[in-house]
N, C-alpha and C positions, 0 to 999 in steps of 0.2 A: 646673740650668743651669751645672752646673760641671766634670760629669761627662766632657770631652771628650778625643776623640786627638788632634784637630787646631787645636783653638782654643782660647782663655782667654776668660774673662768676670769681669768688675765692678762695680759699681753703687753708685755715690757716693750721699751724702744727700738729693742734688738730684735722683735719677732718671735721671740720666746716665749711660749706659751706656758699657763699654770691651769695644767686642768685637776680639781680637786673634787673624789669622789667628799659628799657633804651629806654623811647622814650620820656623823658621830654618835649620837646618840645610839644607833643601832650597829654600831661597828662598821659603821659603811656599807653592811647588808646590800647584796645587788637584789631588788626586785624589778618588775616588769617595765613601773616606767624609767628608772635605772635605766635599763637596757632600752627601751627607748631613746631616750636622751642621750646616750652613749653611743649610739649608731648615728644621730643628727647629728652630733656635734663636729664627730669628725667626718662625715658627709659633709658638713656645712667649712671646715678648716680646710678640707681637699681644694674647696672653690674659692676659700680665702687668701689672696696675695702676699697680704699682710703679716698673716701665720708664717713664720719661715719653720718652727721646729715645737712641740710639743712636752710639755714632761705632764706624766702624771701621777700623783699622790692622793694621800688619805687624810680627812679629818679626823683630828683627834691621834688615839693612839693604834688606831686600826688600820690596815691599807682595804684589804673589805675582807669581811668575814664569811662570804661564799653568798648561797642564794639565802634569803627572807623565809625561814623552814613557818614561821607562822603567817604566812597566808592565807586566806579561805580558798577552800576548792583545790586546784589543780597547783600545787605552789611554783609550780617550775611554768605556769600561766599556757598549759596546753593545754586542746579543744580534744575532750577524753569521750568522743562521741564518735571518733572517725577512726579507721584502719587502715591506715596509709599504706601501698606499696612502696615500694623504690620508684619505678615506673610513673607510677602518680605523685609522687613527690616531685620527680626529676621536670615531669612533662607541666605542673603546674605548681611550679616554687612561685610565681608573686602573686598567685591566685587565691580565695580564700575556698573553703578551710586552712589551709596549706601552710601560706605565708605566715599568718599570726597564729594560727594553732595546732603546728607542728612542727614548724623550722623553730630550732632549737633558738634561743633568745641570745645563749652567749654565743654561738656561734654565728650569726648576725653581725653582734657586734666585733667582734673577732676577724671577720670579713670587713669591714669599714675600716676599721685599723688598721688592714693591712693594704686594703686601698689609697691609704692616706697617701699623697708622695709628697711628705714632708718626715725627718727623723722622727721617731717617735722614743721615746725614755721611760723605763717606768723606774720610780723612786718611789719604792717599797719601804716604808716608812712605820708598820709593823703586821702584824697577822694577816695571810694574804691564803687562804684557802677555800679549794673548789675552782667556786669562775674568780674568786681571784687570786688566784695561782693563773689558773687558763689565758684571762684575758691578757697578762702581763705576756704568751709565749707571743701576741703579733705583732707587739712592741719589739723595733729593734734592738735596742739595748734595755738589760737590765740592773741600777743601782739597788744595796737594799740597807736600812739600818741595822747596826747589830742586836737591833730590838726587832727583825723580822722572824716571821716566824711561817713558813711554807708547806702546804699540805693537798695533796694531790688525794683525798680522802673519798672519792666516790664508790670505793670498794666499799667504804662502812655503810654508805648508803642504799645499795643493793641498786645503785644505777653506774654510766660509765662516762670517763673521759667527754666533755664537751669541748665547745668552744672554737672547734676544729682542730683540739689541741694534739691528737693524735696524729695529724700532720705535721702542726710545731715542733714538739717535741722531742721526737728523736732526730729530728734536724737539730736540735742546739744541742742535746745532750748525746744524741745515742741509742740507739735500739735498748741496748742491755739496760741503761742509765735508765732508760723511759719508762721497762717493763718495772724496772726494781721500785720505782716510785710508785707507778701504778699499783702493782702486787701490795704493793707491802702500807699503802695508805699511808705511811707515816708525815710524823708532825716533822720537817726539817728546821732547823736552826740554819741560818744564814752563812753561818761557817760550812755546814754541810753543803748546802747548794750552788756555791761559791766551788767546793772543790767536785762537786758533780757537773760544773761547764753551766750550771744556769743563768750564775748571777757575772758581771763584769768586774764589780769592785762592792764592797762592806764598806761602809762608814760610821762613825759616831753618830746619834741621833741628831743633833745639834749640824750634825755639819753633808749631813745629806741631800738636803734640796737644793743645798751652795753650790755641791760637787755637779748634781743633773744638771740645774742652769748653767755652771762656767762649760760644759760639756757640751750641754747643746748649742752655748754660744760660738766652739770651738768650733762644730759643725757648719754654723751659718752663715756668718760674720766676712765677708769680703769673699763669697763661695757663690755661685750660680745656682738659682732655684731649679732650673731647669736640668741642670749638669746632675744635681744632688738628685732629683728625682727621677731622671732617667737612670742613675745609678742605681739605685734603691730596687727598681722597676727587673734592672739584666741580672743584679744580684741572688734576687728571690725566683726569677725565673727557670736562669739558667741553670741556678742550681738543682734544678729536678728535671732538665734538657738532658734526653739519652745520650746524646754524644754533643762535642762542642762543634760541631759544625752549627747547630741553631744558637750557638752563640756568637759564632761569627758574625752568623748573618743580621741579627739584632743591634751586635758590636760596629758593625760596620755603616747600619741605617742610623745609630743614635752618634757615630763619630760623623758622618756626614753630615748633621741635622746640626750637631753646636758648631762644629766647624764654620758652620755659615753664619750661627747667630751668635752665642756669648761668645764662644771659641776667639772670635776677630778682634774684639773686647781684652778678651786676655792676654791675647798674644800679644795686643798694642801696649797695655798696662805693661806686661812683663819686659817689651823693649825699652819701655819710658821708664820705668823706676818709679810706676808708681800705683797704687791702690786700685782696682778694678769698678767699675761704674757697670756691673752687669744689668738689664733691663731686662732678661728673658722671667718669664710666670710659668710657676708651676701647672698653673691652670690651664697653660694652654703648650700641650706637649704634644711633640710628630708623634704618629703612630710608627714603632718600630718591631713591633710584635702582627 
């Protein structure tokens, strides 16, 4: 987990993670092995124990500056020789052509991140547009400094919406909220996206990757990996289940399942007066879906 071209990684005693896009020089620019590396990482955090929680930020004064516009060839790293159906798409996503040149790259990784079952944070630490506007919507929470600067700008580019962010986004903000940013490209100020439902909280530059670590700590710190990721798991489901009877049913297989394992843990802790010893791994979760 350390081995990278394009990002740094860390991991406090607490399980807090410090994933930092690392291409300051370019504004953190996402290009292709970017996004490579951005889909291992948290593939590879999903299977890590150790990981309890994630924040991610930018070197430098950038959080990323969208895609690498000077690449050679195809910049967005598609294979401009094929004419995909839906059909063909659908029936062969990990096959090639497919897989690497033509499933969109941030949406890949946008798919990973939402995989993860561990919280995920983004501290938007400043200029975040395109995929990095996008990738921040599969991150649970988002911080941002009041040096961010947010842009949903693919209208300027004569392409759309990636990242799967058209399913993100009007979940966090709203249909209306979603079209107006789409529509209208604009460059947002952190004030602005804050009172359009994006961000969670603004902080001083200085004092924003303080605010995501005590946060994430808040999250993890004497909490059930298992409990937090089955949660994580009913939350993002349920929430697009046509009626809540398939969350009952979910609700009722994942209260069954701690009940037996941390749940006993807790309950002891909670009778004795004292701190919880949970052992259950995210990595290794009942099937409740």
């Amino acid at each position: 987990m350390t081995d990278w071209e394009t990002l740094s990684w860390s991991v406090d005693g607490d399980g807090v993670a410090t994933l930092t896009l690392d291409r300051p020089d370019a504004l953190n620019a996402f290009d292709v092995t970017m996004a490579r590396e951005l889909e291992q990482v948290f593939l590879a955090a999903a299977r890590d124990d150790e990981v309890r929680a994630i924040v991610v930020t930018g070197a430098g004064r950038a959080f990323c500056a969208g895609m690498d516009l000077s690449a050679p060839g195809n910049v967005f790293g598609l294979d401009e020789s094929v004419r995909p159906t839906p059909a063909e798409l659908r029936d062969h996503l990990t096959e090639a052509p497919y897989h690497d040149g033509v499933r969109d790259t941030g949406g890949r990784v946008a798919l990973a991140i939402h995989a993860c079952p561990k919280p995920v944070i983004a501290a938007i630490n400043g200029p975040a547009v395109g995929i990095g506007a996008t990738m921040t919507l599969a991150m649970d929470l988002r911080l941002a400094s009041t040096k961010a600067r947010i842009g949903f700008v693919f209208g300027r580019l004569g392409i759309v919406p990636e990242a799967c962010s058209t399913w993100f986004l009007p979940r966090i903000v709203g249909v209306q909220q979603a079209l107006e940013w789409i529509y209208s490209a604009d460059i947002l100020t952190a004030d602005e996206a804050l009172a359009g439902g994006l961000l969670r909280s603004v902080h001083e530059p200085d004092d924003l990757l303080t605010a995501a670590h005590d946060l994430a700590r808040s999250f993890v710190v004497g909490r059930s990996p298992v409990a937090l990721a089955l949660a994580k798991r009913l939350v993002y489901r349920n929430s697009a289940a046509p009626e809540p009877l398939e969350a009952h049913l979910s609700d009722s297989l994942a209260m069954y399942y701690t009940s037996i394992g941390d749940g006993k843990e807790g309950v002891a802790a909670f009778r004795e007066k004292r701190e919880p010893r949970f052992t259950g791994r995210a990595s290794q979760l009942p099937e409740v879906f």
